[in-house]
N, C-alpha and C positions, 0 to 999 in steps of 0.2 A: 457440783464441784467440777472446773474446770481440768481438764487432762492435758499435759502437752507430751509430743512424741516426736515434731518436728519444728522447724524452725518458719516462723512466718517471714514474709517478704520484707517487712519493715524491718523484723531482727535481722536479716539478712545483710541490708542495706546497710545498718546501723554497725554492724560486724566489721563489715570492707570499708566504710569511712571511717573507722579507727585509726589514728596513727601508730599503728604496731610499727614497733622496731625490734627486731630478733626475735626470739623462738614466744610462740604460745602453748601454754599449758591449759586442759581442758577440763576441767572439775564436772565432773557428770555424778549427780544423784537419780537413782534408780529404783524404781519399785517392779514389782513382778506380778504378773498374774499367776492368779493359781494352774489353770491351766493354758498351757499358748496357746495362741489361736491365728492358727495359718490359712484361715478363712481367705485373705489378700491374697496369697502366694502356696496355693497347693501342693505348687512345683515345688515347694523345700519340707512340706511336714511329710514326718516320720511317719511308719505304720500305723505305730500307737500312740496314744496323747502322752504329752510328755508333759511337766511344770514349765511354766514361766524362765524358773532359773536354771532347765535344763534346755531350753531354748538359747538363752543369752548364753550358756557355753558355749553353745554350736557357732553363735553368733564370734565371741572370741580366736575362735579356732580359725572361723571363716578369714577375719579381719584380721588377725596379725600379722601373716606374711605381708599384706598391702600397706601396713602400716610401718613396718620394717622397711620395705622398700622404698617408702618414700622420704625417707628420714627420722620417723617418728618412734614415741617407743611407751609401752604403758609403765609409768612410773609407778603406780600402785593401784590395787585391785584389793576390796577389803567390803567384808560383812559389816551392813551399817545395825540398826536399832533406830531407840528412841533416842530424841534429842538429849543432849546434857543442859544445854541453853538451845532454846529454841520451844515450837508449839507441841503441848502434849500430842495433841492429837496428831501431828505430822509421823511419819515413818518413813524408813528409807532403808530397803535393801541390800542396798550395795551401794558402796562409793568405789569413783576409779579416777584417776588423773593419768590424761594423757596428755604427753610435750612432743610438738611437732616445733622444726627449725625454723619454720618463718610461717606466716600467713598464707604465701603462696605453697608452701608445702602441704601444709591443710589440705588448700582446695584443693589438688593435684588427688593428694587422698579421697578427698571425700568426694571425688567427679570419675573414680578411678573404675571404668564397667565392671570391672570381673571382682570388687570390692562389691559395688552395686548389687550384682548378683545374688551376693548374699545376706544385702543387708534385711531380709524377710524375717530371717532369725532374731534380731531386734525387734522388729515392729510384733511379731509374733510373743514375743518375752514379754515386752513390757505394758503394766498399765499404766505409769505414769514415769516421767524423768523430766528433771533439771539439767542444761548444759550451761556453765557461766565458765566464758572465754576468762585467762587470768592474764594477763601481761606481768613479765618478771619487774622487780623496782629493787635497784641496784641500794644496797645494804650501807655502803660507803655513803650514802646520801643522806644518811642519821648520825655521822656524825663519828 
């Protein structure tokens, strides 16, 4: 089973040749390890082992001021489960949506060192996540 936790060069590329127009919202599906593992970044684990999803607090905590400041804001943060529609066997810990005001706000974010810093606390959290960029689609358009 494949695991993703970052974004490859291609999705990258694919991302910035999008014609966004105004703000994007970030749909991030989340799973957790059972224990984090700051194996990558010793400079951020705690004394004692901590969960997965008390990693990704630390990780929230870390990131929101940077996110505040750069425009952006978590719209919703929430305990996932099992699918209603979708693959039994899939799971998903958490879901969170975040809207940042443009594309260029994003990157600003997510280029941002002292965000950087902390991003260990993610990679430490999690064993697997989905990021699908949303573009908003104006309502008036149906009619």
């Amino acid at each position: 089973m494949s695991h993703y936790l970052e974004p490859t060069r291609e999705a990258g590329r694919a991302f910035m040749a999008r014609p966004w127009q105004g703000g994007v919202v970030m749909l991030n599906l989340l799973r957790f390890r059972a224990v984090a593992d700051y194996s990558a970044t010793p400079n951020l684990a705690p004394a004692a082992a901590i969960s997965g999803a008390q990693a990704f607090q630390r990780y929230i905590e870390h990131t929101l001021p940077y996110l505040r400041e750069s425009g952006g804001e978590l719209l919703f943060l929430g305990d996932g489960g099992p699918f209603l529609i979708g693959p039994s066997e899939e799971r998903w810990d958490m879901a969170m949506l975040v809207r940042q005001q443009s594309v260029a706000s994003f990157m600003a974010f997510a280029t941002h060192q002292a965000y950087l810093a902390g991003i260990g606390h993610r990679m430490a959290a999690l064993e697997d996540a989905r990021l699908l960029p949303l573009a908003p689609i104006r309502l008036d358009a149906f009619g």
